[in-house]
C-alpha positions in Angstrom: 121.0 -59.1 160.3 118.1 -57.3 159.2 116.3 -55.5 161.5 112.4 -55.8 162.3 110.1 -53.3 161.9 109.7 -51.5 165.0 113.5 -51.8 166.3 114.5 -49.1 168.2 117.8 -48.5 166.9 115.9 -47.7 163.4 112.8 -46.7 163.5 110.7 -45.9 160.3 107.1 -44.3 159.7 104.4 -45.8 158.9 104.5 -47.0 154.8 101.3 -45.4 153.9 98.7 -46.2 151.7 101.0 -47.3 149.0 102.6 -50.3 151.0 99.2 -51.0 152.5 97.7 -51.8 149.0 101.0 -53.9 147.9 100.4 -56.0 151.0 97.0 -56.1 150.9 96.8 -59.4 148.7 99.1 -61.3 151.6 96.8 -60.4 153.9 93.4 -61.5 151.6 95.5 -64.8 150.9 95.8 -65.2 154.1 92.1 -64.8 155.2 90.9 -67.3 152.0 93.2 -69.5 153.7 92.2 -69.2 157.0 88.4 -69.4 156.4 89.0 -73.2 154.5 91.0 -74.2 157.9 88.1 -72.9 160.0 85.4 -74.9 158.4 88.0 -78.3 159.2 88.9 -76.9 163.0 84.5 -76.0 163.5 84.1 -79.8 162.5 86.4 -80.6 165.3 85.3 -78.4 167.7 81.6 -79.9 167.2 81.8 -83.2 167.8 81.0 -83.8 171.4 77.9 -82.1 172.6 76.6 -81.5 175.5 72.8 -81.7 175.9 71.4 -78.5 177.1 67.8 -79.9 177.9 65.7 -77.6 175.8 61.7 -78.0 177.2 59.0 -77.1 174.1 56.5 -77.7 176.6 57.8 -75.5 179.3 58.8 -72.7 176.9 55.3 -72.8 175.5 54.2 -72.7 179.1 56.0 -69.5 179.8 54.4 -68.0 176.7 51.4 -68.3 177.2 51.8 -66.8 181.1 53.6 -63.8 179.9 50.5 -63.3 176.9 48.4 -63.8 179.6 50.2 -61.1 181.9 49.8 -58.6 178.5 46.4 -58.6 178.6 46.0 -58.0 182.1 47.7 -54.6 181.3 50.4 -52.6 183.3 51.4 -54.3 186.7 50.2 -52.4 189.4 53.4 -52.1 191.6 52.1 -50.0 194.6 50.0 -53.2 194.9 52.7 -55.0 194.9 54.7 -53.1 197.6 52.2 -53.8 199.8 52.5 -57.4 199.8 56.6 -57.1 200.9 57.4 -57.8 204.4 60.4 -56.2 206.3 61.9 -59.1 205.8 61.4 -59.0 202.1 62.5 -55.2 201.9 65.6 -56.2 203.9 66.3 -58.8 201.4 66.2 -56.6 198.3 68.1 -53.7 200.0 71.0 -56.6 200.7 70.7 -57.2 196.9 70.6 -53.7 196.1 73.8 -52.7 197.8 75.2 -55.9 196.4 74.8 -55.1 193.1 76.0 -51.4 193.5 79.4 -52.2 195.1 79.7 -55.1 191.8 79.0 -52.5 189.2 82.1 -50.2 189.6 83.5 -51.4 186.3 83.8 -53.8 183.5 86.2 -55.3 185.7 83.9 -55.9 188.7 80.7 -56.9 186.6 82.9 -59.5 184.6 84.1 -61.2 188.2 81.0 -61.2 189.8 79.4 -62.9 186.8 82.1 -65.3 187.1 81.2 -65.9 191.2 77.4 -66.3 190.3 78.2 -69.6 188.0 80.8 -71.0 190.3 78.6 -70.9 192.9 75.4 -72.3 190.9 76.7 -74.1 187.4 72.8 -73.8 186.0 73.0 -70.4 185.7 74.3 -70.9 182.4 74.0 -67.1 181.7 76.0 -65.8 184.0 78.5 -67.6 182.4 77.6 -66.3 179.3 77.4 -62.9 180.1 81.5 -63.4 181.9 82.7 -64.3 178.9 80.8 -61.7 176.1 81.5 -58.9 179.1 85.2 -59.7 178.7 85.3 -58.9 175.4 83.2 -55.8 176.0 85.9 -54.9 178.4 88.5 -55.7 175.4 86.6 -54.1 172.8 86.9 -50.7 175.1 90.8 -50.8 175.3 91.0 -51.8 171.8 89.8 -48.1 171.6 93.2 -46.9 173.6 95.4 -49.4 172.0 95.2 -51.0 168.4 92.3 -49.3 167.2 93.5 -46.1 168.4 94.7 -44.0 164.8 91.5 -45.2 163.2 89.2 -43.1 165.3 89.4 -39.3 166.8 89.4 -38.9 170.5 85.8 -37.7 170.6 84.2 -40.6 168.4 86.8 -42.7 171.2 84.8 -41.3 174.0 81.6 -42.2 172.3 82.6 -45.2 171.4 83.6 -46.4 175.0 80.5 -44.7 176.2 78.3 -47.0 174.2 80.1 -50.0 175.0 80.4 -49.3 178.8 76.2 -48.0 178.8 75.5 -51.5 177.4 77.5 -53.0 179.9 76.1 -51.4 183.0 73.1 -51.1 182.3 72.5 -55.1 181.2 74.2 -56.1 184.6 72.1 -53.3 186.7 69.0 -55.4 185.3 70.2 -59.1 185.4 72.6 -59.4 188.0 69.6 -58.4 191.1 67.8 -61.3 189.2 70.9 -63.9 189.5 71.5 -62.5 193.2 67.9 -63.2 194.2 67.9 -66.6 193.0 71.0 -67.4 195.1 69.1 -65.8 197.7 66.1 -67.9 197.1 68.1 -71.5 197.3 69.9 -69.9 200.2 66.7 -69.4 202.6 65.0 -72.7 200.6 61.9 -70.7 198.9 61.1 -68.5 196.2 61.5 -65.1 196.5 60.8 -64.0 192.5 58.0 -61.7 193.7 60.7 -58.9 194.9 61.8 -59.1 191.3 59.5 -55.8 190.7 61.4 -54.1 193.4 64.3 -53.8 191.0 62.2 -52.9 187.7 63.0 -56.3 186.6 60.4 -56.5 183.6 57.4 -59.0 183.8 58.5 -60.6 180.8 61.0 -62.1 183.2 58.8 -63.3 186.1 57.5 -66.8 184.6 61.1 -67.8 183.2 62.3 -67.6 186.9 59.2 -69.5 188.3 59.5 -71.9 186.0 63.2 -72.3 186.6 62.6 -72.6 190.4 60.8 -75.6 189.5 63.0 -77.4 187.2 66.1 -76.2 186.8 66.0 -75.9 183.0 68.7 -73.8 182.5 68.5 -73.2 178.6 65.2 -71.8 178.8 66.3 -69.1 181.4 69.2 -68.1 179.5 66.9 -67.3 176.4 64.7 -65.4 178.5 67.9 -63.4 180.0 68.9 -63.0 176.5 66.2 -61.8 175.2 65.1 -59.4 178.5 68.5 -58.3 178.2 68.4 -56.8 174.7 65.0 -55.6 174.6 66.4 -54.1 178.2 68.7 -51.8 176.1 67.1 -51.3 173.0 65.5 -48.0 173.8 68.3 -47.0 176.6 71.0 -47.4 174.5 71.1 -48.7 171.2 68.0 -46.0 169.8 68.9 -43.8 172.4 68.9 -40.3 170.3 72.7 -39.6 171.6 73.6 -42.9 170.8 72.3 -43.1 167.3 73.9 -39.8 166.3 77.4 -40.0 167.5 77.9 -43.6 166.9 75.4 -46.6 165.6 74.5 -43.6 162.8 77.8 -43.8 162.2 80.3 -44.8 158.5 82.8 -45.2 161.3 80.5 -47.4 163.1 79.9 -49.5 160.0 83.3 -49.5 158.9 84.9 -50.5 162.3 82.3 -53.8 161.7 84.5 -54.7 158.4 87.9 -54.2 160.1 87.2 -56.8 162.7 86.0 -55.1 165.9 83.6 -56.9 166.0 84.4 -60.7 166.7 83.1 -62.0 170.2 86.1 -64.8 170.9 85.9 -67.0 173.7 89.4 -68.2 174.3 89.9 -72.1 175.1 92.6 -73.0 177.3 94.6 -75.7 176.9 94.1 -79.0 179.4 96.8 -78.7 182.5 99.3 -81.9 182.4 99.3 -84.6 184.6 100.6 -82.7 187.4 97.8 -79.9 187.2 100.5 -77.1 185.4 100.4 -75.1 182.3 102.4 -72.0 181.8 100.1 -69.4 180.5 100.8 -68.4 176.6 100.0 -69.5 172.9 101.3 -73.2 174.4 98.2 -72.8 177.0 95.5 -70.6 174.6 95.7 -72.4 171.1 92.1 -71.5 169.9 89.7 -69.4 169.9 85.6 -70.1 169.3 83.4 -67.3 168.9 81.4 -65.4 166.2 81.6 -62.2 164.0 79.1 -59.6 165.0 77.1 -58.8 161.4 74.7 -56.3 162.6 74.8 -55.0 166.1 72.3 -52.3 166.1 69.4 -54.7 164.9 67.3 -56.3 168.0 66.6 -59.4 166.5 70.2 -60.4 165.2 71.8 -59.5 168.8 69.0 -61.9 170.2 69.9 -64.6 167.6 74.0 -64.0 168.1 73.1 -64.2 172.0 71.3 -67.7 171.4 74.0 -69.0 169.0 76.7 -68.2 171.2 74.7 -69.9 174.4 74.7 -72.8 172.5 78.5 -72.7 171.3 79.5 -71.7 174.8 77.7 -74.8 177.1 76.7 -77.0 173.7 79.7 -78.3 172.4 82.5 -79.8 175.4 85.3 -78.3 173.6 84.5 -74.6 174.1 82.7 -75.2 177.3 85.7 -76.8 179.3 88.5 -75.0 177.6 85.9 -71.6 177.9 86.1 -72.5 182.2 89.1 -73.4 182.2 90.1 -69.5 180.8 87.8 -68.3 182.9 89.1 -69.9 186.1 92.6 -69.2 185.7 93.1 -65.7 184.0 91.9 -62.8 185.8 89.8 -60.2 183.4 92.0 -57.2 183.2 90.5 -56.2 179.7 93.5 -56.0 178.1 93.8 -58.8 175.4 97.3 -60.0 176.6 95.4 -62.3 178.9 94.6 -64.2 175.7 97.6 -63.7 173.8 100.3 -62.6 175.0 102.3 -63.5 172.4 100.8 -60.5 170.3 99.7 -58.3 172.8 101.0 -56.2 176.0 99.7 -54.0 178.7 103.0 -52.6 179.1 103.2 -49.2 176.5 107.0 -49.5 177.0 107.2 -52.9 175.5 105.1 -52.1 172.9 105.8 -51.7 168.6 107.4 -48.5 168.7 106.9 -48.4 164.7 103.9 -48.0 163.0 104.3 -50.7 160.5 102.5 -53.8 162.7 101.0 -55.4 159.3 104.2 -56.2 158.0 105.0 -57.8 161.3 102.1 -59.6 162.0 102.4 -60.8 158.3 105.6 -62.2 159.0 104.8 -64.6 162.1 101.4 -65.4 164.3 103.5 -64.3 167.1 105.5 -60.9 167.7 108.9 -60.9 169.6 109.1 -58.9 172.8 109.4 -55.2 172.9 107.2 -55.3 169.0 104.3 -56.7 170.5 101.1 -54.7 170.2 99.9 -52.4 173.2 96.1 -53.5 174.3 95.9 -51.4 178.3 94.1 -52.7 181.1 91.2 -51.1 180.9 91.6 -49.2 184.1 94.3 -47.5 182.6 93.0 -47.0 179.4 89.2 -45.6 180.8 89.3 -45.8 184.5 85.9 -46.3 186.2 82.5 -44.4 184.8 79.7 -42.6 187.1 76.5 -44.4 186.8 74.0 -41.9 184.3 70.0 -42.0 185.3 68.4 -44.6 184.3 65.0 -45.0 183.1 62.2 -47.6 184.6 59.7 -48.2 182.1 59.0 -51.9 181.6 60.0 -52.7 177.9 57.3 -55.4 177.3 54.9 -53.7 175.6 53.4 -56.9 173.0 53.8 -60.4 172.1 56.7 -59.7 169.5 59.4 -60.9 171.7 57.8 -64.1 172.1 58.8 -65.6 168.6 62.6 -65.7 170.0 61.8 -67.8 173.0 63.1 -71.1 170.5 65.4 -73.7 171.1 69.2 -72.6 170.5 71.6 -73.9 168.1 75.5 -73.7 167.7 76.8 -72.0 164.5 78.2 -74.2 161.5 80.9 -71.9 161.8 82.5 -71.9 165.1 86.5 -71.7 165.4 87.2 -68.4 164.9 91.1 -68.4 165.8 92.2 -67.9 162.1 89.5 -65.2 161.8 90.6 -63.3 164.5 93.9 -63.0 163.4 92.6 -62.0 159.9 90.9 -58.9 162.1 93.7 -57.8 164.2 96.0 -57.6 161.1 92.9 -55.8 159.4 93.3 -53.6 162.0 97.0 -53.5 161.3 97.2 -52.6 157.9 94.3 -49.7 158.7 96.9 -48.2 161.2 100.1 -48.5 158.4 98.1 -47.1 156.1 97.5 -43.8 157.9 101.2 -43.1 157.4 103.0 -41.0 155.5 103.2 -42.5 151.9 106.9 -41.1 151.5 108.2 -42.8 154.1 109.4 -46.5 153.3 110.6 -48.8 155.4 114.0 -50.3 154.6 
């Protein structure tokens, strides 16, 4: 019987650059092919929409308030302070502490995210931001498991830095704002004017008033999108540190092309009639989601932010298979919890040989003990000290204003077949690092 690549009683080296270019036209056959069967499966996934009760009027509304609040000039927040009552500084120091014990980890963030939509559905970004801070949390073990030979351990360590900044610092801004509207609906009034007492930027002041008022949830998540990039613009993305060691970048760029940067929202599978579904590629059959183009421009994150909204709680089939995920796999940021028919946490059952394209050419699946390792990301990273952080309100002019717009799904949403075109990418990156004198058999 011929053995796989990867079996323990013969192991081989990677092929090397050689092999990697002889397979390489399997693996572009393979994408062509894979791109035609994603337009047909988008179709599908786009039939049934859900409305998501987009208000012109109210978004115009909220425009003109925030134009209105830039030319007043700079808040004046020791005014402010003084119109808090104990009972209001008790409130925000509950908040606070809240938000401090839930921002440990990716792990933590992603969770409470999670909590905040179960408990209120119209907080549609909160769901959002579970899903897009799971694959945060996947993109940082990727770094530890199958992106590991294409990166040295300091560009690593910058790497999951940048991804883990974004992270923390987006949930140190939005969750206070999702915990004080719970609040709010909790003691029956507004309480939006303690949203200063977190730094919360004024830009997002009017979107929660208004929301207070009618619920419209698609309007607050644009606002929350686009807070939450302008939020880290400066902090993170054109930090100076940040911009030399990895947005400045080849690798950076290069990494793009080899498909690390898809954000996938896996779909699982309806339950049967008596409520059960083992968990596998049986229960997660697809996967919706988009491919990142340009990550360290401001206006395309906001745009990729608004299209996935509107794939995510626009079209039925992502949003119910997307909760149903959600609800029943816990977020260990390894990406076994969406396929664990390629992936495993466990090293020891992991591909012991370097040649994975080969096997992932042969089969969508990988056979126990050849599966890829992807860690939990408290194994592969552990938890992160929080770094300072600096206050200054972003909103500076009326620029951001020309994203407050009505969201729209992609044309282009089942990303499954895509997916799988990165991770063998990925695959065929890592076999070609080998030694081109080594063959396998």
């Amino acid at each position: 019987m011929k053995q796989l690549p990867g079996d323990p009683d013969r192991p081989f080296k990677a092929p090397g650059i050689m092999e990697f270019i002889r397979r390489l036209p399997s693996a572009i056959g393979e994408a062509v092919k894979g791109k035609a069967a994603g337009i047909a499966d988008s179709s599908r996934m786009r039939e049934e929409r859900i409305p998501l009760g987009w208000n012109e009027i109210a978004a115009r509304t909220v425009a003109g308030e925030i134009e209105e609040l830039l030319r007043r000039g700079p808040a004046d927040r020791a005014g402010q302070e003084s119109e808090w009552s104990e009972a209001d500084r008790a409130l925000a120091e509950e908040i606070a502490q809240e938000t401090g014990r839930a921002g440990i980890s990716n792990i933590t963030r992603t969770e409470a995210y999670l909590a905040c939509y179960q408990a209120y559905p119209e907080l549609h970004w909160a769901f959002l931001a579970h899903m897009v801070s799971r694959n945060a949390g996947w993109n940082m073990t990727d770094l530890r498991g199958r992106a590991a030979d294409l990166l040295d351990e300091q560009r690593k360590r910058s790497y999951y830095r940048f991804l883990e900044r974004s992270n923390a610092l987006i949930f140190q801004d939005a969750y206070p704002q999702l915990l004080l509207y719970m609040k709010s609906r909790e003691l029956g009034a507004s309480h939006f004017h303690l949203l200063p007492y977190f730094h919360v930027s004024r830009f997002m002041r009017p979107f929660w008033e208004r929301f207070w008022i009618d619920r419209g949830s698609a309007l607050l998540t644009v606002g929350l999108i686009v807070n939450e990039q302008n939020y880290i613009e400066k902090r993170v993305i054109r930090h100076p540190f940040y911009r030399k060691h990895v947005t400045g970048q080849p690798a950076f760029h290069v990494n793009s092309l080899a498909g690390l940067n898809q954000v996938v929202f896996p779909l699982l599978e309806e339950d049967d009639g008596e409520g059960r579904r083992e968990m596998g590629a049986e229960a997660v059959r697809r996967l919706a989601g988009r491919v990142v183009s340009d990550f360290s421009g401001l206006a395309d994150r906001i745009a990729l932010g608004k299209s996935l909204y509107a794939m995510l709680m626009g079209l039925r089939a992502v949003r119910r298979g997307a909760e149903r995920f959600a609800a029943r796999v816990p977020h260990s940021g390894s990406r076994a919890d969406y396929w664990p028919e390629c992936f495993t946490a466990n090293r020891e059952e992991a591909l012991t040989s370097a040649a994975q394209g080969s096997a992932l050419l042969a089969g969508g699946a990988l056979p126990p003990g050849r599966r890829l390792y992807s860690p939990k990301l408290l194994d592969a990273w552990g938890d992160t000290p929080y770094e300072p952080i600096s206050r200054e309100d972003w909103l500076r002019d009326t620029s951001a204003l020309n994203a407050i717009s009505a969201p729209q799904p992609p044309f282009l949403c089942d990303i499954s077949r895509e997916h799988r075109g990165g991770i063998l990418k990925v695959a065929l990156a890592h076999d070609a690092a080998g030694d081109p004198n080594e063959r396998p058999h």
